[in-house]
N, C-alpha and C positions, 0 to 999 in steps of 0.2 A: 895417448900421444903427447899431451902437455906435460904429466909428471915423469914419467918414461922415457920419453923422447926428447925432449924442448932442457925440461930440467935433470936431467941424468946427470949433469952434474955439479948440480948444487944438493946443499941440506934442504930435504921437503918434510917437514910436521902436515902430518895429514889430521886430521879431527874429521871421525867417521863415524856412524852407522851404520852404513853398507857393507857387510863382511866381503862382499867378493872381491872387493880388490885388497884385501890384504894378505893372501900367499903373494902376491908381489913385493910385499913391504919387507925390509932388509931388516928391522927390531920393532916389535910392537908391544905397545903395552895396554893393559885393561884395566880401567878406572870402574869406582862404584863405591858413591856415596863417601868421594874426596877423597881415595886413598888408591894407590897404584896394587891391584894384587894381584897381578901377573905380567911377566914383560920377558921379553925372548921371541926367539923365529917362530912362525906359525905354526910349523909342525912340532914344534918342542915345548907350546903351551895346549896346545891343543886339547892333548888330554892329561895334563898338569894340573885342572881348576874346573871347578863349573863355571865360574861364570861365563868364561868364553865359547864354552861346550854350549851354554845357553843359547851366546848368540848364535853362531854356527848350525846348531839345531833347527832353530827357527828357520835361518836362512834354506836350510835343505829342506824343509818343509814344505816352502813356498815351491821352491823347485820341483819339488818330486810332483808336486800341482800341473803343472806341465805335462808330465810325463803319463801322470793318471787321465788326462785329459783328451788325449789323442787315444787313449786308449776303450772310452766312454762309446754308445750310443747317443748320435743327436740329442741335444738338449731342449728340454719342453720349450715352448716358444719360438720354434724356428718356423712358427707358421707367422710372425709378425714381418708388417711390410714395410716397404717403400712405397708411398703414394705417388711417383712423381716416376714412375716407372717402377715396378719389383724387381727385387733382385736378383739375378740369375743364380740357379745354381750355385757359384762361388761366391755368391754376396756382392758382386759388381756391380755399381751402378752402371748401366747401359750409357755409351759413351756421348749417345744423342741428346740423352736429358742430363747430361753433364755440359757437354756442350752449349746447348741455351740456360742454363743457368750460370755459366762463366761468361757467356757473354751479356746478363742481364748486368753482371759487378762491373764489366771490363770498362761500361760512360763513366762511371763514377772515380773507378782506380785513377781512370785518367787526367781527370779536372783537378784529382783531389791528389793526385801524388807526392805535390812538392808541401803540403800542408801540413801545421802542424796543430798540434792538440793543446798549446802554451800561448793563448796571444798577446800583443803588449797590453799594456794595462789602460782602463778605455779612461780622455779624459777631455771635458768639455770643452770648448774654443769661446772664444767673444765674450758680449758681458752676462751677467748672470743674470736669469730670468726673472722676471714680476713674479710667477708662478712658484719661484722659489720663495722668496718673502711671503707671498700669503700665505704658501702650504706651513711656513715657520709659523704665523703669527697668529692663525686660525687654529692650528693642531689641538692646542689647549681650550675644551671645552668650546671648539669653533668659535675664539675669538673673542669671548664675551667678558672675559679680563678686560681688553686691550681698550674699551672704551672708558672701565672704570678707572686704569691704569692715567690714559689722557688726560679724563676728568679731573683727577685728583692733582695732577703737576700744572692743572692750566689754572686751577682754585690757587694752589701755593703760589704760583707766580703773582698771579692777580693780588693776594696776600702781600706778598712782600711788596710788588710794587707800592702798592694801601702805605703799606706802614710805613716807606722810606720817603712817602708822598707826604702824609701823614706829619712826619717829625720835620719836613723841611715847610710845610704850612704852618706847624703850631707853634715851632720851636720861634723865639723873637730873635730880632736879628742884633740887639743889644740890650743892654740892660735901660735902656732911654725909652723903649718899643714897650707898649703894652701887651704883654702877650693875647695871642685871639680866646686862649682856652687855658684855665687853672692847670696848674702844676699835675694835681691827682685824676684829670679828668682826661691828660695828656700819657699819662704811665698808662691808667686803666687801658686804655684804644688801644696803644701801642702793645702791652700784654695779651691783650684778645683776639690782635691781629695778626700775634708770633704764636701764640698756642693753637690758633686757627692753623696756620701755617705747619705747625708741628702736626698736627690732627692727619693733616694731609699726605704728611711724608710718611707718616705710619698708613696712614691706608694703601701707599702708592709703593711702598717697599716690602708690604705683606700682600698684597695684589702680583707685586714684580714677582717675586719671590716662589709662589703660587702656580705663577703660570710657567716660567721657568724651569721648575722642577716638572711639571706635567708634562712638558712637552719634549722634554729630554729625555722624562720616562716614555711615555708614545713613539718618542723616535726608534730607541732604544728597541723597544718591545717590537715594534714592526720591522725593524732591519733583523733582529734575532728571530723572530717567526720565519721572515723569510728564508733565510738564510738554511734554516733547520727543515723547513720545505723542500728548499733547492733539489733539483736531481742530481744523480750525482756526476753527470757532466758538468757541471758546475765546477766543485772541486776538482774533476781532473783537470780542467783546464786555467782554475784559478790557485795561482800560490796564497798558501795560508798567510804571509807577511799580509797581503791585501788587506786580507779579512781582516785579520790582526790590527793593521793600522787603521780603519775605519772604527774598529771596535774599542781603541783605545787612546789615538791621537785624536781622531774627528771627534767622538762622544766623548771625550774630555772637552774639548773646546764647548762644543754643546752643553754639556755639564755646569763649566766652570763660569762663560764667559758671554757665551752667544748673547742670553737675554739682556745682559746689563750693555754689551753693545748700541744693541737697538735701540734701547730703552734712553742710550748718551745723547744719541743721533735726533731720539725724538725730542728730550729734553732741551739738549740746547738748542734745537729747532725752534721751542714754544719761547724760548728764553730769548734770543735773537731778535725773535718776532716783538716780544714785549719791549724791548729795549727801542727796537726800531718805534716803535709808538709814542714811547717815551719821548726819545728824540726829538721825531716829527711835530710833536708838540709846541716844544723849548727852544728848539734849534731846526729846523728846517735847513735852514743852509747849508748844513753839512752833509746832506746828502748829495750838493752836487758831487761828491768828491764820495763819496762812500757809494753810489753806485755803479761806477766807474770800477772803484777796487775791487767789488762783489763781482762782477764779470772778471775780472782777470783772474780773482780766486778760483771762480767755476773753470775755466781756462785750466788752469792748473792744474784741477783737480781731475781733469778731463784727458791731461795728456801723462797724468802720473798714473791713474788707475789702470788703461789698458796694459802696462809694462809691472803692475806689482800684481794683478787680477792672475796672467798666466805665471808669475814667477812662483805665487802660491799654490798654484794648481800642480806646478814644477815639485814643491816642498812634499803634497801629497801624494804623487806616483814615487818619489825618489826614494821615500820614508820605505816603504813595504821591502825594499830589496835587502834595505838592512837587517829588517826583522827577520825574513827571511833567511839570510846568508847566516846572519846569528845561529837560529835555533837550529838549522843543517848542521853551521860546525860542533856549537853542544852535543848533538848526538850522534856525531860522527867523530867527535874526541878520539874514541880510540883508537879507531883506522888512521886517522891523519896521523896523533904523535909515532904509530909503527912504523907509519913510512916518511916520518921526520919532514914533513909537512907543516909544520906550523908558520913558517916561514909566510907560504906561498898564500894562506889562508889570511893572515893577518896583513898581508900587503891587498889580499881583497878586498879585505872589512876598512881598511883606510879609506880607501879609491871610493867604496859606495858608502862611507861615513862624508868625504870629501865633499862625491855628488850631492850629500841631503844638504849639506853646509854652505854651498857656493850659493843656490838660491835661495836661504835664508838669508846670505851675509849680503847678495844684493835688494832683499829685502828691507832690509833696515838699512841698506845706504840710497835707499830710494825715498823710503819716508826720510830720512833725514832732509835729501835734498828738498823735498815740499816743505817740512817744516819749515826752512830758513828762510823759504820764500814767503810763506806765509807770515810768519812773523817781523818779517821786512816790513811788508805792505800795514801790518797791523801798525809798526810803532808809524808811519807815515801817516794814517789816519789820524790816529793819537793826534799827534801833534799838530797836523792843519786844526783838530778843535781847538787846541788848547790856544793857538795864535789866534782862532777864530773870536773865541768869547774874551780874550784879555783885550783884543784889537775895538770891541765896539766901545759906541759912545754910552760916557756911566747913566745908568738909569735907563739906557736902552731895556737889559733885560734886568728882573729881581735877581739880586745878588744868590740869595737860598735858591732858586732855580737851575741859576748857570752852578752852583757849586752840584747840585743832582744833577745837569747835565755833562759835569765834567766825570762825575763818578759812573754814569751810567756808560760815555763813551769810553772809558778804561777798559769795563768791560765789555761794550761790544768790539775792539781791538781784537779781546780774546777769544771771542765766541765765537766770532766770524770764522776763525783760525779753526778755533775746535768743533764747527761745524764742519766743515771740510774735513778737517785730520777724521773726527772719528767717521763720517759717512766712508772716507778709504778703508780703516780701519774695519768697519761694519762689511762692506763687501771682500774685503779679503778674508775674514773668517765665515761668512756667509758659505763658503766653497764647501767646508767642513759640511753644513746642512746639506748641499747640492751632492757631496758625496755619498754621505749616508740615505739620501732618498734613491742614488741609484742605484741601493741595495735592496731600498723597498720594493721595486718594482722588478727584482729577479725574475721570471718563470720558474712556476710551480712546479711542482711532482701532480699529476691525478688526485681527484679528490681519495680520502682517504675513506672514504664511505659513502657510495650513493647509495640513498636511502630506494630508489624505483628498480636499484638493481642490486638487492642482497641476493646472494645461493642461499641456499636451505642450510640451515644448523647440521646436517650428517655429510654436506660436500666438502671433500669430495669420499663417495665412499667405496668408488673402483681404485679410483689413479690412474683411469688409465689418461696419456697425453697424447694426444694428434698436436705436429706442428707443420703446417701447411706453408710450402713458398715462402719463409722466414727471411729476411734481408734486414743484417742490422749496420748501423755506423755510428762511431760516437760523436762524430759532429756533423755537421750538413756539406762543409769543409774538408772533410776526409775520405779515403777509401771505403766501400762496403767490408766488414770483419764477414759474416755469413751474407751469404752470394747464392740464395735460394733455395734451403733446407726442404725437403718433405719426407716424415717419417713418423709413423707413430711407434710410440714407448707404450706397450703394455702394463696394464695394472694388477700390480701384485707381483709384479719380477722384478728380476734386478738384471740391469741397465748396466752396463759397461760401456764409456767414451773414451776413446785412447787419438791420439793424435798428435804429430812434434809440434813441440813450441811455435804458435802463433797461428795452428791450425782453427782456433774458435770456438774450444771445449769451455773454456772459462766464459766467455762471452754468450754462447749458448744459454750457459744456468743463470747469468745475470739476464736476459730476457727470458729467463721464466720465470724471475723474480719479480720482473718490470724496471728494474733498477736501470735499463735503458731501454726505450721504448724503440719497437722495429718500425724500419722505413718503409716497409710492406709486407704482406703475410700475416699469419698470425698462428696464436698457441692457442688450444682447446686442453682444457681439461676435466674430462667427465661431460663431453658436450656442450661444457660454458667457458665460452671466449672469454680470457679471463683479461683482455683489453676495457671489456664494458662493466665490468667489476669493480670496486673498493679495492684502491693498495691495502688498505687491513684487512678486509676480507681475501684477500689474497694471500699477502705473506703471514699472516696468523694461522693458516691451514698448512704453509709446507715449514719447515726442516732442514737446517743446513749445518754442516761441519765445514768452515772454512777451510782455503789452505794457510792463512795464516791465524793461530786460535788466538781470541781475544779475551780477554781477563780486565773488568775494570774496578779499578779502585774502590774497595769497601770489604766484605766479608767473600764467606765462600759461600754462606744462605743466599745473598744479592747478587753473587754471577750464577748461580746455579737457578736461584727464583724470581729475577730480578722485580718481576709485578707481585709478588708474597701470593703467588695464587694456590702454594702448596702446602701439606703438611711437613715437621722435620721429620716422621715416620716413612712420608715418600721420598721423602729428600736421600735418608739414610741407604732408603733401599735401591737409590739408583746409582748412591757412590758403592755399594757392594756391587752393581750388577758391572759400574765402570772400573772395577779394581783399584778405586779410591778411597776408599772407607779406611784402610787402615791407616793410611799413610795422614788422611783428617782428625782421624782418632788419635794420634801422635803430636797432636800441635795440643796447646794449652785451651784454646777456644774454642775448640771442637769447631760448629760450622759457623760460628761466630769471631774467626783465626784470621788475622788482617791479610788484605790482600793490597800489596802497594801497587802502582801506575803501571798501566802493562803488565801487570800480573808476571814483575821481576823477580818477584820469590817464588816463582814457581818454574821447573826445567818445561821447555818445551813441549816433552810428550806429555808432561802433567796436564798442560794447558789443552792439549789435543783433548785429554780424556772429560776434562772438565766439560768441555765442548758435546760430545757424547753424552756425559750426564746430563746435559740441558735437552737434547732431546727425546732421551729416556726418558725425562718426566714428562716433557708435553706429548709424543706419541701422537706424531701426526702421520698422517696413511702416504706423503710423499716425502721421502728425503732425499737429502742432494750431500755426495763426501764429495769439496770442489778440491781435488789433490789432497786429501783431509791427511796421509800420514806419509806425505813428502816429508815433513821435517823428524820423524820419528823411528826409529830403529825395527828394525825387522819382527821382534818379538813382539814389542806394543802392536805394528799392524797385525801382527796376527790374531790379539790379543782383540782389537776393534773389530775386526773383522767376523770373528766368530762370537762375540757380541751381538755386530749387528745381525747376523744369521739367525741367533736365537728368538732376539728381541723384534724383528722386523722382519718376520718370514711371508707374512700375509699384507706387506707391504711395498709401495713401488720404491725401491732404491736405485740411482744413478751414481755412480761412482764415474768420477771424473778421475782417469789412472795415471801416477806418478812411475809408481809400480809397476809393472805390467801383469805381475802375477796377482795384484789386488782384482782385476775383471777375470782372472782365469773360472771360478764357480761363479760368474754372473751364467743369465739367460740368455738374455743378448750381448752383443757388442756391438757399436756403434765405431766407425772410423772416419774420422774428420778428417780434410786436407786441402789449407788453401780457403776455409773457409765454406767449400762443400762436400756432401757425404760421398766418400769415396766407397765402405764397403755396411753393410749393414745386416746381421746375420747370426747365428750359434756360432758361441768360440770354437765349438767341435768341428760346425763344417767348415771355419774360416781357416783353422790350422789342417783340416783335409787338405786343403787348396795350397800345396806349399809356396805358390807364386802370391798368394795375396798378400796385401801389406799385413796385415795382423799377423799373420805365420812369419812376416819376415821381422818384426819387432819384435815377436817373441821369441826367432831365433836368434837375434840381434841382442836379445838379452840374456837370453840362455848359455849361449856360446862365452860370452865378455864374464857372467859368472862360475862357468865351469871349466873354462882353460886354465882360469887360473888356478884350480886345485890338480889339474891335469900335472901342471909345472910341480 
């Protein structure tokens, strides 16, 4: 209808596999291994070349499957049931126990209809917790730095004070003055009281240091456990930018900065404090006026942080959309430049480069605004002392005193200031730890091994599955996907699921994987609930051919073995059983031949068969093709297919059908719709039944590839 109809008249480039729609193609041409070697009308290449004969062949092969098929006695297995009623005769489910099982989905459809599977990105309100600060400051060895760290900054100040006490006692106030203490005995103290000093800061910045690094590694390790836990509801509903910027904006901060924050906050806290002693001492009076300011400081400091607290929490949500948007358009480069998009993408990436920029740049003109304040109040200080000590009567106070209480009030101007600034400071990157801890506390996956509930080393050794009253959903927020399943899959046969898009064939094999846990119901396999089982022990016993094949980065030994639990003798022998052998033989490395990201040097079907070769070698008694040669041409299915036939005959197979001729020699077929089992039966007696859905998708297929050669 689309290429035919809609576009009739424009230029359509088809890039195909499927031969049956090509007697409708007006010139076509047949590529193999980068070169064009055949092109002309259907019928005029046809029998011009094998390699089109090839595909074509195959294609009629499949077909003639069909036709051999109605032609068959009942196929073994049609004694297998429907538990939730049997199926009649035509494989029907009885409409009663269809009916209350649409109507267990139909509360949930309802609540959950306008929801979706993407929410905003969650983000704390108010000030940040006590709870945060401890989890930071205990994480490391529980804390037990954080006292030597104290200790040692409260010795150095005590130190310094010593010694600047020290030189204003010994030093004489003229050369008229006898000094209290000789020249060498005045250097000596003061030398012992700076190397003292010195002692300290080395203890106190290999201490910082120490704890620092451990606790950004702890953080680090706990947020990436989790995360690699997570189910994988998790990532459908979290975009990677998220991840991404916790895992590289927050744990840089963490990294880089967090601990010498704290460490500021507490420092000139201690410093402050000593200063204020100092004072109290020499000068008293000055605190009428120095307590006064300290309140308006806190004031300040009170009405600046709620306003920069959420502007950074602002920074942290705003961050991830960009990460996000970035890596989409990277690898969606080529579609965009075809349809001259670049434009519209890059006015995106401004707009959410903007949003991350605007509460940054009111960030830093909010600190600015405090600092000015602060350093207002500061130089005001200052100088009531400085009128204070020039104003008294001489010999009021020792001259050497008031010159240490004038240096010491210089710097509590500043401290006061930079007690405030960095406590702001400290709590606005504090957010960065708040964030990352609420990744430590994900929910988990199932443990991955309970030890009170291992199955025996040979389970499973039937296959066969019962799945009783199955209701799955991917969020608590959403629709039911299966809407009360009962059926058992026999072991040792092959299982055929067919169903249109959005029926629940894929979400099915995902909860038998566990990869989403059902809302009710549940799967047996070989009479063990495989709910109260180990994820390892669970998915270590089945076998899957995705529908999209995965290939990761390293060799063809490491996607094919990836745990080294094989020989290269059985390795070898499972690329000859997958029709890969030669084509590995052919690279320079044999099975040690690079494989980059996504396994880009390799075509599609290659990647399918690779896929195949991995479970050739483990040879587990259930396997699951979830669409496994949707993406793959006619001849490789057939090529898999009779593979798995040879290789897996005393084994349960489930093929989830892209094809529809891929279930024609299964045992059963299963037909999903809507989320429940519409027919469930031998493809023989379901193609007897010409009104049943199976006989009408497989006339629905037959028909769309045989008109066209009809033409």
């Amino acid at each position: 209808e689309c290429l035919l109809g809609l576009l009739r008249t424009k230029t359509v480039i088809y890039v195909t596999h499927q031969v049956e729609f090509l007697p409708a193609a007006d010139f076509i041409l047949v590529m193999k291994d980068g070169r064009i070697t055949e092109a002309g009308k259907y019928n005029d290449i046809l029998h011009a070349g094998t390699n089109f004969m090839e595909l074509v062949g195959a294609h009629e092969k499949a077909l003639s499957e069909v036709d051999s098929i109605q032609d068959t006695p009942a196929n073994r297995g049609s004694s297998s049931s429907v538990q939730n009623g049997s199926a009649d005769a035509n494989g029907k489910i009885p409409e009663e126990d269809e009916s209350k099982a649409s109507q267990k989905g139909e509360v949930i459809d309802d609540v959950g209809t306008k929801g979706q599977l993407v929410q905003d990105e969650e983000r704390e309100k108010g000030r940040v917790g006590f709870t945060v600060y401890w989890k930071y400051i205990t994480m490391a060895y529980g804390g037990a730095l954080v006292p030597v760290i104290l200790l040692a900054h409260i010795l150095f100040q005590l130190l310094q004070i010593g010694s600047n006490y020290w030189m204003a006692w010994a030093t004489p106030v003229s050369e008229d003055v006898k000094p209290a203490v000789t020249g060498s005995t005045l250097i000596a103290v003061y030398v012992a009281l700076a190397a003292g000093s010195s002692l300290c800061v080395l203890a106190r910045a290999t201490a910082l240091a120490i704890a620092g690094f451990k606790t950004a590694t702890e953080l680090f390790n706990r947020m990436h456990f989790c995360i690699f836990r997570a189910p994988m509801s998790f990532f459908d509903s979290t975009p990677s930018g998220r991840i991404l910027n916790r895992a590289s904006t927050d744990q840089s901060a963490v990294d880089t900065s967090m601990q010498y924050l704290v460490a500021a906050f507490c420092f000139t806290m201690i410093q402050l404090l000593g200063i204020i002693a100092v004072m109290s001492q020499v000068a008293w009076q000055v605190f009428i006026i120095f307590i006064p300011v300290i309140a308006i400081c806190v004031w300040y400091q009170q009405y600046y942080i709620s306003s920069a607290r959420e502007l950074s929490r602002l920074v942290g949500v705003c961050k991830a959309p960009v990460i996000q948007h970035f890596a989409e358009t990277i690898s969606g480069a080529t579609t965009i430049r075809s349809f001259d998009q670049e434009s519209r993408f890059q006015d995106t990436n401004m707009k959410l480069a903007d949003g991350y920029s605007r509460p940054k740049f009111h960030i830093a003109g909010a600190m600015e605004w405090l600092c000015f304040r602060l350093d207002m109040l500061s130089s005001i200080i200052f100088g009531f002392s400085l009128i204070f000590l020039v104003s008294v009567p001489e010999g009021f106070i020792d001259p050497a005193i008031a010159g240490l209480a004038v240096t010491y009030g210089l710097n509590l101007n500043m401290l006061q200031a930079w007690v405030i600034r960095n406590l702001c400071t400290m709590e606005n990157r504090i957010i960065s730890v708040e964030r990352i801890l609420q990744y430590t506390s994900i929910p988990s996956e199932p443990p991955l091994i309970l030890e009170e509930n291992h199955p025996s080393i040979s389970w499973p050794s039937h296959g066969e599955i019962n799945i009783c009253h199955l209701q799955v959903q991917y969020a608590s927020h959403l629709p039911l996907v299966l809407r009360g399943i009962t059926c058992t899959l026999p072991g040792g046969m092959k299982t055929g699921i067919v169903g249109r898009t959005g029926s629940g064939k894929s979400t099915l094999m995902q909860a038998l994987f566990r990869i989403v846990e059902p809302a009710a119901g549940q799967i047996m396999i070989d009479n063990v609930n495989i709910s109260l089982i180990g994820l390892h022990d669970l998915r270590s016993r089945l076998s899957i051919i995705p529908q999209d094949p995965t290939m990761f980065e390293g060799t063809i030994r490491s996607n094919l073995d990836p745990l080294e639990e094989y020989t290269d003798e059985q390795i070898w022998e499972a690329l000859h059983k997958c029709q890969l052998a030669e084509e590995v033989q052919k690279k320079e490395g044999k099975l040690d031949s690079a494989v980059i990201e996504n396994g880009e040097n390799w075509s599609m079907g290659q990647r399918q068969l690779v896929c195949l070769g991995r479970v050739l070698l483990k040879k587990s008694k259930i396997l699951v093709l979830d669409e496994a040669t949707a993406s793959v041409d006619t001849a490789t299915d057939n090529l898999i297919q009779q593979t798995l036939r040879q290789h897996f005959a005393d084994c349960t197979v489930i093929t989830i059908a892209h094809r529809i001729t891929s279930v024609l020699d299964s045992d059963m077929v299963l037909v999903l719709d809507h989320g429940l089992v519409e027919e469930y039966d031998s493809p023989k007696r379901l193609l007897d039944n010409k009104s049943s859905s199976f006989a009408l998708l497989v006339a629905e297929y037959t028909m769309r590839a045989t008109s066209n050669y009809g033409n």
